[in-house]
C-alpha positions in Angstrom: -0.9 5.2 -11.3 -3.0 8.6 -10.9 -4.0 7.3 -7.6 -0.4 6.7 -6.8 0.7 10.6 -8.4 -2.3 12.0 -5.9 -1.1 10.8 -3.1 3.0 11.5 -3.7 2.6 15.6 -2.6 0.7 14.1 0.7 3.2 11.4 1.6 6.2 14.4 0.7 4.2 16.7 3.4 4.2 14.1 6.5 7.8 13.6 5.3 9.1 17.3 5.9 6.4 17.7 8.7 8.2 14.7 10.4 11.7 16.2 9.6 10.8 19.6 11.0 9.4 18.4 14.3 12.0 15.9 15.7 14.4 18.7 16.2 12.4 20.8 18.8 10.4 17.3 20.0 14.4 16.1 20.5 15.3 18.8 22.5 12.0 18.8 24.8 12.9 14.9 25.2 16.2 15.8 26.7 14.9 18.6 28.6 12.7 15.6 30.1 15.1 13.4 30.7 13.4 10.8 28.5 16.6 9.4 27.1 17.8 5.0 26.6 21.2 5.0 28.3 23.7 2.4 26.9 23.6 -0.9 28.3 25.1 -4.5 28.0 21.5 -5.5 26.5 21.3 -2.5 24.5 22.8 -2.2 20.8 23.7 1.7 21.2 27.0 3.2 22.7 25.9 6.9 23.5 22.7 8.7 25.5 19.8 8.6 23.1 16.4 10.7 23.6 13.3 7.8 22.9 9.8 9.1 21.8 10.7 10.8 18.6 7.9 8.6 16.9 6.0 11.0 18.3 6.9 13.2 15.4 5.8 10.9 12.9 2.3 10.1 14.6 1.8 14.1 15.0 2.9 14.7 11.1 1.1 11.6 10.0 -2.1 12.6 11.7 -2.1 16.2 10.8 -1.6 15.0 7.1 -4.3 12.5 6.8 -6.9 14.8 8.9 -6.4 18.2 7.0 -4.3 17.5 3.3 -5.0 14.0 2.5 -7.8 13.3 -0.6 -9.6 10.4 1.8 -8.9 9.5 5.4 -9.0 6.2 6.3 -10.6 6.2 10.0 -9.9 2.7 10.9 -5.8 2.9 10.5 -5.5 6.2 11.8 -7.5 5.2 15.1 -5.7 1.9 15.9 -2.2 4.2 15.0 -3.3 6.4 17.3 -4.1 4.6 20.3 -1.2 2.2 19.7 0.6 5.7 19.9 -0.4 6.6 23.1 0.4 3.4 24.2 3.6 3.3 23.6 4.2 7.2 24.7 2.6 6.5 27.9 5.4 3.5 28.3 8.3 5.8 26.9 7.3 8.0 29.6 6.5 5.7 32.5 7.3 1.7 32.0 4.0 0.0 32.2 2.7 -3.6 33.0 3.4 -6.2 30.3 0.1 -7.3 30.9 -1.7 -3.7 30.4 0.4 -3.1 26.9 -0.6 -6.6 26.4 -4.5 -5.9 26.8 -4.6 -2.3 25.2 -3.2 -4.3 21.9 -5.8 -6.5 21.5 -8.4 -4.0 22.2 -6.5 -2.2 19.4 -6.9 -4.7 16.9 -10.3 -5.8 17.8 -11.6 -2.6 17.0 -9.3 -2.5 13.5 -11.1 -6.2 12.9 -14.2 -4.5 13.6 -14.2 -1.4 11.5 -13.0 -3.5 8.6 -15.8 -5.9 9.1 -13.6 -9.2 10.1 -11.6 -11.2 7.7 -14.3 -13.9 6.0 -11.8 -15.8 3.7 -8.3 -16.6 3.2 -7.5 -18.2 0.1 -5.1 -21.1 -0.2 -3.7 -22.3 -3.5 -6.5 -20.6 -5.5 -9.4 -21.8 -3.7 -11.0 -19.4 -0.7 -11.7 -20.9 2.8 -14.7 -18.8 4.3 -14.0 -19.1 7.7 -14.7 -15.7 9.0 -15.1 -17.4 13.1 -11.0 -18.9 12.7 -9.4 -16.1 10.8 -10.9 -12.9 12.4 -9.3 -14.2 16.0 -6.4 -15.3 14.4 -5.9 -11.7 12.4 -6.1 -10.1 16.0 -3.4 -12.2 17.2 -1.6 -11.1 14.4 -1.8 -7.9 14.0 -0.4 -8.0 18.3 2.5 -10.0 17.0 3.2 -7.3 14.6 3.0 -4.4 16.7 5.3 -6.4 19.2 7.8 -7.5 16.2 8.1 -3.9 15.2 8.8 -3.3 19.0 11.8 -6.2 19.5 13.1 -4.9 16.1 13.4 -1.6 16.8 17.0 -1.6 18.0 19.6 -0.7 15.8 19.8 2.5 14.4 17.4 3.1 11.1 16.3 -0.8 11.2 12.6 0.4 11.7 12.6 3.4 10.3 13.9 1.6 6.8 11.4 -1.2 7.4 9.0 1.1 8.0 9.4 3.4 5.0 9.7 -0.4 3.0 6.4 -2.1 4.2 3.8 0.8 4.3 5.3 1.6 0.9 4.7 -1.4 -0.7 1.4 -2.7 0.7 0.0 0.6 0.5 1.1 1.2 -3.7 -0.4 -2.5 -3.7 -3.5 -1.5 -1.9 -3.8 1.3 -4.1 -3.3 -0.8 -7.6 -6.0 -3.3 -5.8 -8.5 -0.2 -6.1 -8.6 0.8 -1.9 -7.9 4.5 -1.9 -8.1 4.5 1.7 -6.5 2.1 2.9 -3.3 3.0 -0.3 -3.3 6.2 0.7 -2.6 5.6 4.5 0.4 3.3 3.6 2.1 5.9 1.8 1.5 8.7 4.2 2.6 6.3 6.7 5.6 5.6 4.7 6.4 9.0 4.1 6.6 10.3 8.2 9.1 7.2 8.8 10.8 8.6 5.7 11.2 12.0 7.5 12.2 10.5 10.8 14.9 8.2 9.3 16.8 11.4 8.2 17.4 11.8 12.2 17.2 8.3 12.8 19.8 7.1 10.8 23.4 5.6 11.9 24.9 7.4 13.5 20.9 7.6 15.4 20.3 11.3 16.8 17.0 10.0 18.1 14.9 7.0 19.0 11.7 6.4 18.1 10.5 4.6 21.0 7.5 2.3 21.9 5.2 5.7 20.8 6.9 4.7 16.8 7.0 1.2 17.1 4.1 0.4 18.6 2.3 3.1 15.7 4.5 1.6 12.9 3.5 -2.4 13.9 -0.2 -1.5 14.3 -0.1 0.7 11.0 1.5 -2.3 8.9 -1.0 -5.0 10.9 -3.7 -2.4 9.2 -2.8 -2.2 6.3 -2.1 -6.3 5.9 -6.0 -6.5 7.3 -7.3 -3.9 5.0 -6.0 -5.9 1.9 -7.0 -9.5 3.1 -10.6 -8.0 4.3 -11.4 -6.2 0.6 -9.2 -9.3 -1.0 -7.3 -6.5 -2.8 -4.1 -8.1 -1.4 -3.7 -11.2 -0.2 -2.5 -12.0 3.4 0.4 -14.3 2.0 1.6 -11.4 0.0 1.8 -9.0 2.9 3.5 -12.2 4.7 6.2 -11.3 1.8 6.8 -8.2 2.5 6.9 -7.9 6.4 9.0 -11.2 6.0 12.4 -9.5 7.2 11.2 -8.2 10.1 8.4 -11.4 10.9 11.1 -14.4 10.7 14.1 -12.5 12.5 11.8 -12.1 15.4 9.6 -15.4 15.3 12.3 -17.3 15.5 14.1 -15.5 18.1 10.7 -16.1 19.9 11.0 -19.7 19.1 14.4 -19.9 20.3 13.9 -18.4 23.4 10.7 -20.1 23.6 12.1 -23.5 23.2 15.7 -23.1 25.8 13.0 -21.9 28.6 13.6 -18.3 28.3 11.1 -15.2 29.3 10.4 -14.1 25.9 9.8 -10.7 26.8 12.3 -9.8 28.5 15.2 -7.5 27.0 18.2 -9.1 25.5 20.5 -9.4 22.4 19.7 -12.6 20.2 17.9 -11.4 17.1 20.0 -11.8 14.3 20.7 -8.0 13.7 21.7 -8.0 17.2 24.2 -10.8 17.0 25.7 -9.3 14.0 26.1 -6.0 16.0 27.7 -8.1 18.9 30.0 -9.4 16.5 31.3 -6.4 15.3 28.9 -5.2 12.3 28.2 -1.4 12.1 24.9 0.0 12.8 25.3 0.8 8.7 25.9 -2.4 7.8 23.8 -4.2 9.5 21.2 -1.7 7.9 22.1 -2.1 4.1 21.9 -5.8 4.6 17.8 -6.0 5.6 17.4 -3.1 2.9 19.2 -5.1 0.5 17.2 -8.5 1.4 14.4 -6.3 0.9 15.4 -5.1 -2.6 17.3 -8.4 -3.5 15.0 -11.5 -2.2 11.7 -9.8 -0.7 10.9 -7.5 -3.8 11.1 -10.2 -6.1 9.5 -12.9 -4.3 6.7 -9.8 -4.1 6.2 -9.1 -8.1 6.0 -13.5 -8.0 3.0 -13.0 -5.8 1.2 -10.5 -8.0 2.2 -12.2 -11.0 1.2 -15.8 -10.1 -1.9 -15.4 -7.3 -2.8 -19.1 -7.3 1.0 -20.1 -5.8 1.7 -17.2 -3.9 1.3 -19.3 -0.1 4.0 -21.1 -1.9 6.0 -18.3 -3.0 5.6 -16.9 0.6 6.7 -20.4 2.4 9.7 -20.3 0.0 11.2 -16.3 1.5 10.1 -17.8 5.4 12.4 -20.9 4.7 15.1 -19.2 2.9 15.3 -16.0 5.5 15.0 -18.7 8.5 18.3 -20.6 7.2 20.0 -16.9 6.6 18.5 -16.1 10.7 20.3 -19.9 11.8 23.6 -19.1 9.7 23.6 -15.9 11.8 22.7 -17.4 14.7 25.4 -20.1 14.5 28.3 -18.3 13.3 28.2 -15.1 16.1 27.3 -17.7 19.3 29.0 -17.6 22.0 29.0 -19.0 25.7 27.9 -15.7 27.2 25.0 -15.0 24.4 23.8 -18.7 24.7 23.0 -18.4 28.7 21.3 -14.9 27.4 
């Protein structure tokens, strides 16, 4: 808990840093003309200005570099140059297969400053397999930062998801004894914090592949930090990203499976069909908070209480959230969204 205490006046900071920039970075992004017009694949209804994750990268930084108690290098570097991915693509669209490539490199290096992931355990018994799960822990952590990208597209979604994961792992991180990696999670948590006071519904700003991109690679981190030191398990992080993880996997999978281009733009995630259906950006909103709060929090403690079961526990909120994603899915289809 005095872990937790040192790093609240930190994680306050990047908040009001974050607050204080967007409204002169939103102002240079319409000045720049760097602004998402509505569209029939988009979820907004008025001119936007993208980028202001841009804020929360700058506040984030500058809070970790000169006020934090400990810096942890390997988050802030992958954030970083996930950052400047996704500005450089805010700014000027680039090839799916460069974004694709600076990714990887990204979480390559994470893997390597943290050493690789050697085990994984499974039902209480730990699988050292350090040449299958480092590999698959890159390919991860690129889903992630992609997930966080796809997700990001109703007003305050991210921003709340944001504020939700890097909160939790990072007050779980901390309680496992990594100061570091704690710390980061609740900075972190603290800039989206900041940026969902503008971000909110009605959204006055987007933060763009330059917050996404950050966000997904910051929560891939922070998932890799605690299944690297075995201060949290990767099956309780699979917990708490769980909202965000099976919405989009299975939108994947659909699309996947009818023959569709899976990265192209469109509108069949399940926050998007409930927007096409008539939901409010609000409601849609309070509803993956309140999973969070309702059937993710829980399922969490169940993990930390009872270690030995918690792949179990974690198979349990992936089948129950996919059925909630099908219900969606089926009862807002229609003709036009299912040639989509």
């Amino acid at each position: 808990m005095t872990e937790a205490l040192s790093w609240l006046w930190p994680s306050l900071l990047a908040l009001v840093t974050t607050v204080l920039l967007v409204l002169p970075l939103r102002a240079w992004l319409i000045g720049r003309r760097l602004v998402d017009l509505p569209g029939e694949r988009r979820s907004h209804d008025q001119p936007t200005p993208r980028g202001g994750g841009l804020a929360v990268v700058v506040a984030v930084a500058l809070v970790l570099v000169l006020i934090s108690p400990h810096t942890w290098w390997p988050g802030l570097i992958v954030m970083l140059v996930l950052a400047a991915l996704g500005w450089s693509d805010d700014r000027s669209e680039l090839s799916a297969s460069l974004r694709l490539a600076v990714q990887f490199v990204a979480a390559a290096l994470g893997l390597w400053l943290l050493g690789g992931i050697v085990n994984v355990e499974l039902l209480g018994r730990a699988f050292q397999w350090p040449w299958l799960w480092t590999p698959l822990a890159a390919m991860a952590v690129v889903w992630l930062v992609n997930l966080h990208n796809f997700m990001d597209g109703s007003d305050g979604l991210a921003a709340m998801q944001g504020v939700w994961s890097c909160a939790v792992l990072g007050m779980a991180l901390l309680c496992g004894g990594q100061v570091g990696p704690g710390g980061f999670g609740l900075v972190l948590a603290g800039g989206f914090a900041g940026f969902l006071v503008w971000n909110r519904p009605p959204a006055r700003i987007f933060m763009g592949d330059v917050g996404s991109l950050a966000l997904g690679g910051g929560v891939g981190l922070l998932a890799l930090a605690g299944a690297a030191t075995g201060a949290v398990s990767i099956w309780f992080s699979l917990i708490v990203t769980a909202v965000f993880v099976v919405d989009a996997t299975a939108t994947l999978a659909m699309r996947v499976v009818h023959g569709k281009r899976w990265y192209t733009a469109h509108r069949q995630h399940a926050y998007q069909r409930l927007i096409v259906a008539g939901w409010s950006h609000g409601r849609v909103l309070g509803l993956y908070a309140a999973t969070n709060l309702i059937v993710v929090a829980p399922a969490a403690w169940l993990a930390i209480r009872y270690p030995v079961v918690d792949v179990v526990i974690a198979l349990g909120v992936v089948i129950l959230l996919a059925g909630a994603w099908w219900v969606i899915q089926s009862a807002t289809r229609t003709e036009k969204q299912g040639h989509e």
